[in-house]
N, C-alpha and C positions, 0 to 999 in steps of 0.2 A: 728641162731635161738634164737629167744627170748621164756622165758617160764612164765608163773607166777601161782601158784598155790595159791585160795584164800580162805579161809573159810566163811561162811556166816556171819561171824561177824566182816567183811573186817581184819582181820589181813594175811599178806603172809606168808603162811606154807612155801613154796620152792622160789626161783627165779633160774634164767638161764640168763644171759647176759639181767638181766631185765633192769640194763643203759645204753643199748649197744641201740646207735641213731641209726633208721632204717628211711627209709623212711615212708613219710604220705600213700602213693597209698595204701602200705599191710595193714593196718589201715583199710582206707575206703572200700577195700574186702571185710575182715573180716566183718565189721560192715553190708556191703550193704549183705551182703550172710543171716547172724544170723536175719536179719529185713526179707527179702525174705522165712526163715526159719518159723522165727514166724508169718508170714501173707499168709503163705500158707497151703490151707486145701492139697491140692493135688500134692505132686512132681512131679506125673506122667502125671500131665495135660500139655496140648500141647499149644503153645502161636505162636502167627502167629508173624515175626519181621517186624517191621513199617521200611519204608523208611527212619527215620531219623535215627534208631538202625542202619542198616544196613550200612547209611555213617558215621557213627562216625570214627573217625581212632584210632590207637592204638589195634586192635583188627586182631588177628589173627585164629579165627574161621573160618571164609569165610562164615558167614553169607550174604543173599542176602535179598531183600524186599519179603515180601510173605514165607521165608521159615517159617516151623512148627518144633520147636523141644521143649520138654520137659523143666520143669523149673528144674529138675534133672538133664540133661546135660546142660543148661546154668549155676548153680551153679560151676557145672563141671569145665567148660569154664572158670568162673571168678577165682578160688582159682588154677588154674594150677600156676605154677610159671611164670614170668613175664622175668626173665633176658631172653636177647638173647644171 
């Protein structure tokens, strides 16, 4: 686990294994969740998944085309851990 605790005047109050190489993917989670975060009025709103959401691979949900599920459990969905 990596940590970084920062003050608003960017200096690092703490770190935790802040050298320690992690992969890109937990990066782009994070980033894609915190963007989905701030661009949404509503967690609880319902999103229908497209055709192409639904063949992407990599993805262990079991999302199907046409389901409805909340952008509250797809956040869900994305920040689960990833190892198998």
């Amino acid at each position: 686990m990596q940590l970084y605790l920062i003050e608003l005047l960017g200096s690092v109050l703490y770190g935790k294994n802040e050298n320690k190489r992690c992969k890109m993917a937990s990066t782009t989670k994070i980033m894609t969740a915190i963007v989905v975060v701030e661009n949404t009025k509503n967690l609880n709103e319902k999103v229908k998944v497209s055709a192409k959401s639904a063949g992407t691979g990599g993805s262990r949900l079991g999302l199907h085309t046409n389901d409805e599920i909340t952008v509250n459990n797809l956040l869900y969905g994305l920040l689960l851990c990833s190892r198998k």
